[in-house]
C-alpha positions in Angstrom: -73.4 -130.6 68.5 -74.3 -132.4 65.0 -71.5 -134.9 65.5 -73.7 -137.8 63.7 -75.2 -136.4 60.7 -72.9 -135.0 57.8 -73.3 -131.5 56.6 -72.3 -131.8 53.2 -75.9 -133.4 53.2 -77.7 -131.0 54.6 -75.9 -128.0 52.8 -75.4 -127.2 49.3 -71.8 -125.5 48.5 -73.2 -122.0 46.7 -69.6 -120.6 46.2 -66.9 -120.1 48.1 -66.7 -116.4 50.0 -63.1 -116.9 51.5 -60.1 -118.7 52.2 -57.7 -118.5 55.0 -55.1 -121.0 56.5 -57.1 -122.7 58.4 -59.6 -123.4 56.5 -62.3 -121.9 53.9 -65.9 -120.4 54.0 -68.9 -121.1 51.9 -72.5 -119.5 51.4 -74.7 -122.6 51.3 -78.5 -123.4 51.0 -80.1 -125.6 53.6 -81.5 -128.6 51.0 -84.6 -128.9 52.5 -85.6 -125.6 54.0 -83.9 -123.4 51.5 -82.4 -120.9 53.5 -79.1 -119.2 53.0 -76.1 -119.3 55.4 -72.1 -119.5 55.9 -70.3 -122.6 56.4 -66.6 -122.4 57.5 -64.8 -125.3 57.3 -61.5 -125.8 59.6 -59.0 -128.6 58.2 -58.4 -130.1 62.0 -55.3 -131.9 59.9 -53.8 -128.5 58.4 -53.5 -126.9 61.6 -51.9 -129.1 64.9 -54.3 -128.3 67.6 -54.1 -129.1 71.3 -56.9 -131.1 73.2 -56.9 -127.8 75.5 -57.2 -125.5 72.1 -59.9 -127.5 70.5 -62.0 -127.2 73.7 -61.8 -124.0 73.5 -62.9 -123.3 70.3 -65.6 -126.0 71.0 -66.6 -123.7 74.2 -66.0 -120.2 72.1 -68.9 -121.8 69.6 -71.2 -122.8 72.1 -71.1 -119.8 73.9 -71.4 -118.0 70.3 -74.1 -120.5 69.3 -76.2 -119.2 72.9 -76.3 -115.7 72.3 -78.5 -113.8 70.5 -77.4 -110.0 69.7 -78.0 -108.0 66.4 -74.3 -106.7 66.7 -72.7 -110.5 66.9 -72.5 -113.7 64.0 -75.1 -115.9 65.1 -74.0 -119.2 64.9 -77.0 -121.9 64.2 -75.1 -125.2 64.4 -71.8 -127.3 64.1 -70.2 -130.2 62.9 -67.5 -131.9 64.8 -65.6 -134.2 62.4 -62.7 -136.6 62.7 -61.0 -134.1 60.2 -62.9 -131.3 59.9 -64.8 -128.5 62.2 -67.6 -126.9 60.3 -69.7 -124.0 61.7 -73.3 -123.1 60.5 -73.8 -119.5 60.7 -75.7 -116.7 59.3 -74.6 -115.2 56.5 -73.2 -111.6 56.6 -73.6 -110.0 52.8 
């Protein structure tokens, strides 16, 4: 978890590849080594989430983030912010 650094300074917004009601997802550039990815960005505000529903997706991502298949999203990192639950991944074109 990259609960003390803030992503929007690490990544670079690209455009925006899709929009749901939780929340919306981005291809972005890593600012210093260059390489392309997905962020998806969950308004924690928009959506009323349980402590027990937001350790879940906590645990989901983790176990996501562990796993290393060519058949499943590989998840790199993720942000948990007051507001906001952003997830690194790669990006699938």
């Amino acid at each position: 978890r990259e609960q003390n650094k803030d992503p929007f300074e690490i990544y670079t917004i690209l455009k925006t590849l899709g929009e749901g009601s939780f929340g919306k997802v981005y291809k972005v550039e890593n600012k210093y080594n260059k390489e392309v990815r997905a962020m998806k960005v969950i308004n924690k505000l928009s959506y009323t989430m349980s402590e027990e529903e937001e350790a879940e997706i906590l645990k989901e991502i983790n176990i996501l983030k562990s796993l290393d298949h060519p058949n499943i999203l590989k998840i790199y990192e993720y942000y948990d912010l007051d507001r906001k639950l952003v997830i690194i991944s790669e990006l699938c074109t």
